[in-house]
C-alpha positions, 0 to 999 in steps of 0.5 A: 500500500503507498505511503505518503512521504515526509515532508523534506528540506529545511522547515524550521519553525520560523519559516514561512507556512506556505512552503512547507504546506505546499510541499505536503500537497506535492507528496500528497497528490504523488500519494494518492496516485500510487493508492489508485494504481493499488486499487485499479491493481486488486481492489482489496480493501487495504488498497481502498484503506490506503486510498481514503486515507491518501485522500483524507490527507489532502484534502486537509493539505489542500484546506490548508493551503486555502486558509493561506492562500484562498483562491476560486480555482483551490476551492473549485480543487477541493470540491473536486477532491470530495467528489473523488474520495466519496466514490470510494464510501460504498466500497468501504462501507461493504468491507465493513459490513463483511469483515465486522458487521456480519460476525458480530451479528451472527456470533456462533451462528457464523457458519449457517447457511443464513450467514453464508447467503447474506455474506455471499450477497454482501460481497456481489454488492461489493464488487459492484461498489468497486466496479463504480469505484474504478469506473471513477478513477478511470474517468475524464472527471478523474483524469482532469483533477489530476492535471489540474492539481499538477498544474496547480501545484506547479504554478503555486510552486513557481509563485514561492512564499508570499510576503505575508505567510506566517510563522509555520510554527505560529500557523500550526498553534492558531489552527489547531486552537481553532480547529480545537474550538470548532470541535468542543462548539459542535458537540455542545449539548451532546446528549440531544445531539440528533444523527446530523448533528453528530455527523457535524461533530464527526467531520470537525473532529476528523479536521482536527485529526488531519490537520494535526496529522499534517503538523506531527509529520512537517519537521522542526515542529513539535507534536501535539500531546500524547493524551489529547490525540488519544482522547480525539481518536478515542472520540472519532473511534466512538462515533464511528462504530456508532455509523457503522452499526446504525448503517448495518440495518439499511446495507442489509435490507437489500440483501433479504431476498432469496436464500438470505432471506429464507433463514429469517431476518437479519440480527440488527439487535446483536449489532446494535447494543443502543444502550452500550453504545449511548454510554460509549460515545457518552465517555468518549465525548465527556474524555475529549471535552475535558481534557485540557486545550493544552493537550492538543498543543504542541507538547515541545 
């Protein structure tokens, strides 16, 4: 599976954000065109892994840089980046579906014919969500991206830093203190939180997880403490299963036909503890929330 580069050359924490930010979008770009050489090679779900996480990772390269130097033809890239990654959720979805899902529903009962059917069908889904999935990448749509960020990427090169860059180092503190707010503000009142609500908290909390990723690997800055990037992935862990498991009725409906349906319903009840799982995003919140701001600082 490709693995994005670290950021090279002299980035002290003194110079300028926009080189050093820059130079993430480069490697991240080379990043994500590696991962879909893997996926159009097996398809396998490390491949689709390595690829949402290629584009995970520039997409918040790219919001950087939009915070530095915003542009219609960076944001127009960005939409362009979302498009890309989200042709990649149903494939995914699936492989969570029959490596997780279906086990946890079924326990001992894995090996019945009912399970079979169900994980027989799953997995035709499946291979109908890769074939999209490679349908897109392969795409004019696909094709032109790609061009239009190297263009991009050359031309931002050739304009070097601009004079009112800050600090790298002054740039990475204000925004994961702002990105820090952003995710606390969303989860405000969070035992009335509705299903959208928590998606918003999701994605704010992802933010903050990718952007602090980018800062952790750039050299000459220190890391941000150990105990608030695990109470974040603790946080993101949580509501994560809970997607997961509230998604795990809706992927099985269509497959309740034929021998999958014949053994009876599917198990939502085994999968879905909403008790247990109330609890657990409860704690994982509560643990985010009240550790102090300083833990997702810089701990140097």
């Amino acid at each position: 599976m490709a693995q994005a580069a670290e950021p090279q050359g002299d980035l002290a924490p003194r110079s300028p954000a926009g080189p050093a930010i820059l130079a993430v979008v480069r490697e991240g770009h080379e990043a994500v065109l590696a991962a879909e050489r893997d996926v159009l090679a097996t398809g396998d779900a490390e491949a689709i892994h390595g690829l949402r996480n290629g584009w995970r990772a520039l997409r918040a390269a790219l919001w950087l840089m939009a915070r530095l130097r915003p542009s219609a033809e960076l944001g127009r890239l960005r939409d362009e980046a979302g498009h890309a990654a989200a042709k990649l959720a149903a494939v995914r979805e699936w492989d969570v579906f029959i490596a997780e899902t279906l086990p946890a529903a079924f326990g001992r009962r894995a090996a019945t014919p009912h399970f079979e059917a169900i994980a027989k069908a799953a997995k035709r889904r499946r291979t109908l969500a890769l074939a999209n999935a490679r349908r897109a990448l392969r795409s004019v749509r696909s094709q032109r991206l790609h061009h239009d960020l190297a263009v991009w990427i050359e031309s931002a090169d050739r304009a070097a830093e601009a004079d009112d860059d800050p600090r790298l180092a002054d740039f990475a503190a204000e925004t994961r203190a702002r990105l820090h707010r952003r995710t606390r503000k969303r989860g405000r009142h969070f035992g009335s939180l509705d299903t959208e609500a928590l998606h918003r908290l999701r994605l704010a909390a992802k933010r903050l997880r990718d952007v602090g990723a980018i800062f952790d690997r750039l050299p000459g800055l220190d890391k941000a403490g150990r105990r608030g990037r695990r109470r974040l992935a603790a946080l993101l862990t949580a509501l994560g299963r809970s997607r997961d498991r509230a998604a795990a009725g809706v992927l099985a409906a269509p497959l309740m036909t034929g021998r999958a349906g014949s053994g009876g319903g599917f198990p939502v009840e085994r999968v879905r503890d909403r008790q247990g799982e109330a609890r657990a995003l409860r704690d994982a919140w509560r643990g985010f929330r009240d550790a102090p701001a300083r833990c997702f600082r810089p701990a140097g």
